[in-house]
C-alpha positions in Angstrom: 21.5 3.9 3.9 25.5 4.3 3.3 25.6 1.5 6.0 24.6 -0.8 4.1 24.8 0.1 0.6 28.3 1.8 0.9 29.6 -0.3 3.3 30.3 2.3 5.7 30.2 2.0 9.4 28.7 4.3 11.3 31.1 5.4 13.6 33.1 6.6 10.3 30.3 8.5 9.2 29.2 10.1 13.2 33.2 10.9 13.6 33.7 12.2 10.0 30.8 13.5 8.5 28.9 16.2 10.8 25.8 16.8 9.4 25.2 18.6 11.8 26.9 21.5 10.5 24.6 22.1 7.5 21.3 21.7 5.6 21.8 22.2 2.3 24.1 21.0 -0.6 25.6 24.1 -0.4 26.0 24.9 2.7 27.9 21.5 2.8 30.1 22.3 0.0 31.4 25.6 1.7 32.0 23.6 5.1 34.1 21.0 2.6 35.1 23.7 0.5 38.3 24.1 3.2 39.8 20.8 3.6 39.9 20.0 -0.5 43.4 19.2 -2.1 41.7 17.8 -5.3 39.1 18.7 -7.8 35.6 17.1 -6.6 32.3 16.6 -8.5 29.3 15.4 -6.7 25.8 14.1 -7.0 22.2 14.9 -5.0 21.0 11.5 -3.7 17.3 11.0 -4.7 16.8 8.9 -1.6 18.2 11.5 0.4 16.6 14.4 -1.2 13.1 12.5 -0.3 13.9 11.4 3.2 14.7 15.0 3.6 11.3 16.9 2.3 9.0 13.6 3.3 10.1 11.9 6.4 10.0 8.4 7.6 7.3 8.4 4.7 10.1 8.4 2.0 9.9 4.9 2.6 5.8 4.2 2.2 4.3 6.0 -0.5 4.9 7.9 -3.5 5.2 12.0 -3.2 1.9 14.3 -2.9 2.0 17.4 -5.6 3.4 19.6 -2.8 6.5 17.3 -1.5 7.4 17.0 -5.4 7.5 20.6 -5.4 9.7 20.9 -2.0 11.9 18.1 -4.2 12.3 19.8 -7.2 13.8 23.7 -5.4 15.8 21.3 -3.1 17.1 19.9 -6.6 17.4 23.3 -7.9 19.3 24.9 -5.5 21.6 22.3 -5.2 22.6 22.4 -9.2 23.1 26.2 -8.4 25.3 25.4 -5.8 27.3 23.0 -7.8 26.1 19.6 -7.8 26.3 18.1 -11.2 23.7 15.7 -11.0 21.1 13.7 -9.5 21.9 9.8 -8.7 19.2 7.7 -7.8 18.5 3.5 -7.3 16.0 0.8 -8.4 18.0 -1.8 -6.5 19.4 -0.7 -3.2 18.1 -1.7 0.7 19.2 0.0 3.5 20.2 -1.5 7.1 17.0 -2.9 7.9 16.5 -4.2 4.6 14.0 -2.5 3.5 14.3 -0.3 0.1 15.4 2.8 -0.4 13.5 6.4 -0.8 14.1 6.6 -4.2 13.1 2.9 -5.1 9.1 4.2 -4.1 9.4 7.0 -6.8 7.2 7.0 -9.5 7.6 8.2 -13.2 6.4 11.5 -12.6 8.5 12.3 -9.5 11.5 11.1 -11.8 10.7 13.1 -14.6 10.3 16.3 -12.4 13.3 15.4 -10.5 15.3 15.8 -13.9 13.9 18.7 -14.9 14.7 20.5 -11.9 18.3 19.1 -12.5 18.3 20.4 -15.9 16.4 24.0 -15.0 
């Protein structure tokens, strides 16, 4: 998804970003945590957040009862952890032109996505 909606190649993400390393928001900020010289503030992707509980089905359908539910403690831990938000898209594609996750959301999965946030 950053590929194409970031602009950024994927040899810069494969040599800079191991995600490897972690799992969660969390766990990501503490492997950051380390390397910071400045303040930073940062968002849960939606897209991401449903390609990681759903799959390759992120991209087909809209969330089941119990995905939603894997979504929203995903969302949840991640504002305990730090995150101050959720950003999500209506617009974006990603490398194979296709849309986004987040673009096959529907109102409820939105609306429990933000309560989570603001639990």
């Amino acid at each position: 998804m950053f590929f194409t909606i970031e602009d950024i190649k994927p040899l810069t993400f494969t040599e800079g970003v191991p995600f490897e390393q972690w799992e969660s928001f969390g766990e990501w900020l503490e492997w950051l945590r380390p390397s910071l010289s400045v303040n930073l503030g940062a968002l849960v992707g939606h897209s991401a957040v449903r390609l990681y509980v759903m799959g390759e089905a992120s991209q087909e359908r809209e969330a089941t009862d119990e995905e939603l539910e894997e979504m929203c403690a995903v969302v949840e831990g991640a504002m305990q952890a730090g995150a101050l938000g959720v950003s999500t898209s209506y617009v974006d594609i990603d490398s194979q032109l296709r849309p986004v996750p987040s673009r096959f959301a529907d109102l409820r999965e939105r609306t429990a996505l933000a309560a989570a946030m603001a639990r």
